[in-house]
C-alpha positions as CSV (number, residue, x, y, z in Angstrom):
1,X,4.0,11.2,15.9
2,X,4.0,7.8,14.1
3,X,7.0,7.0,16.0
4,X,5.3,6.8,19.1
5,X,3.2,4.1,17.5
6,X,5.9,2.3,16.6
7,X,7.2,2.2,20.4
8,X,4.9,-0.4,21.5
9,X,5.2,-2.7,18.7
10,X,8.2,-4.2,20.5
11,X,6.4,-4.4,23.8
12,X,3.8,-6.5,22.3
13,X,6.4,-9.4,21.7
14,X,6.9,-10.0,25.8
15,X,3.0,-9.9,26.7
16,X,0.4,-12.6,26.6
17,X,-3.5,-13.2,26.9
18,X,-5.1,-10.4,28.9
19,X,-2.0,-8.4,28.6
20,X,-2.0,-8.5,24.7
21,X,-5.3,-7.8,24.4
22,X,-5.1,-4.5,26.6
23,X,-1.4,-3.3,25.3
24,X,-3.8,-3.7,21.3
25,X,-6.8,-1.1,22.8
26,X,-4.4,1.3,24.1
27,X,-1.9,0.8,21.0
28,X,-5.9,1.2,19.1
29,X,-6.0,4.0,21.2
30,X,-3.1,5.9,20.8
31,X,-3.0,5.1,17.0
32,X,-6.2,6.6,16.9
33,X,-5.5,9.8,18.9
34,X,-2.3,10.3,16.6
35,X,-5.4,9.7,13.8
36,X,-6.4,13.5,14.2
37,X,-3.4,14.5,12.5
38,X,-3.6,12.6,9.2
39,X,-1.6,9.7,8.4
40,X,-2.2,8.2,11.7
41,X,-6.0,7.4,10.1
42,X,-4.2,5.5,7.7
43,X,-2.2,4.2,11.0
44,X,-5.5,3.1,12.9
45,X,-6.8,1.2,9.8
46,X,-3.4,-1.1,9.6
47,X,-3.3,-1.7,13.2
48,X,-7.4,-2.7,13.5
49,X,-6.4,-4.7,10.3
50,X,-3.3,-6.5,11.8
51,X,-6.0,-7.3,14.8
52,X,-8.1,-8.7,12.5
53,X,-6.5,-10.7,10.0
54,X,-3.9,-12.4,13.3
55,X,-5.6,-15.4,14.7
56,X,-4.1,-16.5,17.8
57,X,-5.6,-19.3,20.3
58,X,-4.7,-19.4,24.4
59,X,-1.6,-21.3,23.4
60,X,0.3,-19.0,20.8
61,X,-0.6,-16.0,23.4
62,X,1.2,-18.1,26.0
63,X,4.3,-18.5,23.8
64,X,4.2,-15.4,22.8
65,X,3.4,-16.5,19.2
66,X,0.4,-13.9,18.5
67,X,2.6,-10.9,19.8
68,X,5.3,-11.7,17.5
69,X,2.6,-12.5,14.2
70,X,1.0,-8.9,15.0
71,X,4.4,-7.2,15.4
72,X,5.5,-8.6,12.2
73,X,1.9,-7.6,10.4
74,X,2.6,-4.3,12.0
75,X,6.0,-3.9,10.5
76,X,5.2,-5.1,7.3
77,X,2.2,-3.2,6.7
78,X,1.8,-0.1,8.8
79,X,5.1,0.8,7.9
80,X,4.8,0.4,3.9
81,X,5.6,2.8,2.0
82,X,3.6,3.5,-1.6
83,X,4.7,5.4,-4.1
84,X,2.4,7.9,-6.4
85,X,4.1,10.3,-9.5
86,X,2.7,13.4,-11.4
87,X,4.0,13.7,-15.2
88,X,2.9,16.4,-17.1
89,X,3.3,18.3,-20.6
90,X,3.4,21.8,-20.2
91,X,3.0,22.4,-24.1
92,X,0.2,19.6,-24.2
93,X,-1.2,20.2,-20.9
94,X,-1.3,16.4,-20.9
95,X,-1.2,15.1,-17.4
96,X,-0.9,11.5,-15.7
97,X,-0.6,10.4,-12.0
98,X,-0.2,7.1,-10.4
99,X,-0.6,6.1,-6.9
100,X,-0.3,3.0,-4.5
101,X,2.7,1.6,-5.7
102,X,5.1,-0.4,-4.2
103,X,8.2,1.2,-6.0
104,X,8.7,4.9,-7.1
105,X,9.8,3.5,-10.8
106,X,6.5,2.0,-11.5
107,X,4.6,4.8,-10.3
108,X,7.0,7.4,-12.7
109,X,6.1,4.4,-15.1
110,X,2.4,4.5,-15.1
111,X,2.3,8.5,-14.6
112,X,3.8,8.6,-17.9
113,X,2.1,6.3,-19.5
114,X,-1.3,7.9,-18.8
115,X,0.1,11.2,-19.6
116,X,1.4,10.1,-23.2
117,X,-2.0,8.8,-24.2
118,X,-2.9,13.0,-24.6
119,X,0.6,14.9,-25.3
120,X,4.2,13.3,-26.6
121,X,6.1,16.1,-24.2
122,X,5.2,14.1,-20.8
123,X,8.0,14.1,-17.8
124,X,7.4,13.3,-14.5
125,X,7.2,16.3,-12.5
126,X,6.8,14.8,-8.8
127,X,7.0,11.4,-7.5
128,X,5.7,11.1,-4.0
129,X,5.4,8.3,-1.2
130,X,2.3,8.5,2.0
131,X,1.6,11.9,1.4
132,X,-1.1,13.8,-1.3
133,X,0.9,15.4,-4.1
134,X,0.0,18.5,-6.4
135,X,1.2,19.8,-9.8
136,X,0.2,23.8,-10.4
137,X,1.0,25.6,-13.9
138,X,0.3,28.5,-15.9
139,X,1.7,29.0,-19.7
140,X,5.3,29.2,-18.4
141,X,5.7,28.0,-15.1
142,X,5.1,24.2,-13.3
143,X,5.8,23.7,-10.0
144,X,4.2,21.2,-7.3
145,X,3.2,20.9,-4.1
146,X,3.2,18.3,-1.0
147,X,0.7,17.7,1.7
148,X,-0.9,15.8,4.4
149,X,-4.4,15.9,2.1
150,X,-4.9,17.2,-1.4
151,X,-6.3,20.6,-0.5
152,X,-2.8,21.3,1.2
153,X,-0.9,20.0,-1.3
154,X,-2.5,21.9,-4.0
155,X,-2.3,25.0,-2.3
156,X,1.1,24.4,-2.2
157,X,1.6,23.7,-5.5
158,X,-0.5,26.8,-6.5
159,X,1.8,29.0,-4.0
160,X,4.9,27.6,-5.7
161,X,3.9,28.7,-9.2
162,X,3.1,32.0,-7.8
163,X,6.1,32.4,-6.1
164,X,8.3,31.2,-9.3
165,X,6.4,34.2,-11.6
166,X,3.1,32.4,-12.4
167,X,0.3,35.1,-12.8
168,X,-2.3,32.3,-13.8
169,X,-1.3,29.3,-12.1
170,X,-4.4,26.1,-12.1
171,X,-4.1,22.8,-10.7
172,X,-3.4,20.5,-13.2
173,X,-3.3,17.0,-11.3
174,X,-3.4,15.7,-8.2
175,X,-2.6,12.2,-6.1
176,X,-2.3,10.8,-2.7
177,X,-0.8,7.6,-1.5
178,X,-0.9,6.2,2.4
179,X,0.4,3.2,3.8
């Protein structure tokens, strides 16, 4: 689905005025239709942003100049990936996340970090990029989950410690990251 938004970035560097303006409602459009499904929100948001923050004047839409500025907004921001991580104890039942990073080994970092501050037997459990992460245990058993929002991802996280032998699996933590 996000790869159908991605299809008329391209297209935008050959149009001008009118044209550019038109192919940015329907991409608008379309990025917003895709919207319904999660991510795509997140999708809409860079896009209307990109519009935003792109000044362009009669002459730059002539050249072509504003189509290549928003294609390289929308390449270098609607496509950015940020990286979350889930560390947690199971003897402590110290937890720690971390989200919006721009690399996974600062977000294990600061997950473990804020773990450590409440139990010395902190690892990371998950680490995660655009997408909601959960972490599920019971006295012997900790499994996560993964999810478009953090109700899916803690059900799956709850169904994973379940399905490993957990009888009284909890949500323990929880994090979601998005472009």
């Amino acid at each position: 689905m996000a790869d159908r938004n991605l299809v008329l970035y391209p297209r935008l560097l050959s149009l001008a005025g009118d044209q550019l303006r038109r192919a940015c409602r329907i991409g608008l459009l379309l990025a917003g239709i895709a919207g319904t499904a999660g991510t795509g929100l997140a999708r809409a948001d860079c896009v209307s942003a990109c519009n935003a923050a792109t000044y362009c004047d009669s002459e730059m839409n002539a050249s072509g100049e504003c189509g290549r500025r928003l294609n390289d907004c929308y390449i270098n921001e609607c496509n950015r990936k940020t990286y979350g991580a889930i560390a947690y104890g199971a003897k402590s039942g110290a937890y720690g996340w971390s989200h919006d990073f721009d690399d996974p080994q600062s977000a294990e970092n600061e997950a473990l970090i804020s773990c450590r501050v409440n139990g010395d037997d902190c690892q990371v459990v998950v680490d995660f990029w655009n997408t909601c992460a959960a972490v599920a245990a019971d006295q012997d058993y900790v499994a996560y989950g993964l999810g478009e929002t953090r109700g899916v991802a803690e059900s799956e996280a709850l169904a994973a410690c379940q399905k490993d032998g957990g009888t009284q699996c909890a949500v323990q933590a929880w994090g979601c990251t998005g472009p």
